[in-house]
N, C-alpha and C positions, 0 to 999 in steps of 0.2 A: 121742400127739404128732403134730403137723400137718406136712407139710414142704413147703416152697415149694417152686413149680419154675419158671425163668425160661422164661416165652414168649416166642420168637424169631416176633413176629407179623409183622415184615415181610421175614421172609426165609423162613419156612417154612409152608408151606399149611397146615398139620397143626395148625402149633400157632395159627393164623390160625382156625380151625374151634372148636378147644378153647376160644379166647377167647370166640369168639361164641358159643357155647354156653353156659359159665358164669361168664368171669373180667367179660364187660362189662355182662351183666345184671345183676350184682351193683355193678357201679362205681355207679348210677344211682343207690343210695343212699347215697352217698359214699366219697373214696378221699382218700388222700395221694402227694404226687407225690413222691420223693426226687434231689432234684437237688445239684450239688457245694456249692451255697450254703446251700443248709437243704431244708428240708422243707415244703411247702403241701400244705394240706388245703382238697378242695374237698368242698362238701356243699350238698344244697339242690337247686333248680332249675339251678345250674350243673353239677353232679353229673351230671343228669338229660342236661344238653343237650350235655354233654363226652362220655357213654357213648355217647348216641344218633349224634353226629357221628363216634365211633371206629367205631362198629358200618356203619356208612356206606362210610365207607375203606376197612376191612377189605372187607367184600361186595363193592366196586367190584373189590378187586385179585384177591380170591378170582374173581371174573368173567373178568377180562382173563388169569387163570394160565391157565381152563379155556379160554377161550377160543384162546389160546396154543397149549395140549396140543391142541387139536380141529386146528388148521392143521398142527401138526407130524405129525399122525395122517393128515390128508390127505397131503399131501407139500411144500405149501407154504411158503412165510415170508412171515413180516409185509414188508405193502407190495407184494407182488408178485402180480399175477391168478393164481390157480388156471385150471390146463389143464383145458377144458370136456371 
């Protein structure tokens, strides 16, 4: 038996990685969305171009987290010059 597990991709790096690794390569040949009105199913070349534009976002925010962790590692905060 299979058992789901919700990814928290926009709040947890972890599971942001876990996505891009198996949940979005698989979206590319179709998924369904479950929303409070019903259910759409996408499939096709929109499938393709929905996965592709998520796996984008993800990477982008997965960038800005490490990025993030690298200034708080130095000693800095965002916006402000690091002491030369």
């Amino acid at each position: 038996m299979r058992t789901e597990r919700l990814l928290r991709v926009s709040y947890s790096t972890g599971d942001a990685r876990q996505a891009l690794k198996q949940l979005v390569p698989s979206m590319a040949s179709g998924f369904n969305v479950n929303a409070v009105h019903g259910i759409c199913s996408v499939n096709g070349a929109d499938a393709k171009a929905l996965a592709d534009l998520l796996a984008e976002r993800i990477a982008l925010r997965l960038e800005s987290a490490k990025a993030r962790r690298k200034q708080r590692g130095a000693g800095t905060n965002p916006g402000q010059p690091s002491n030369p």
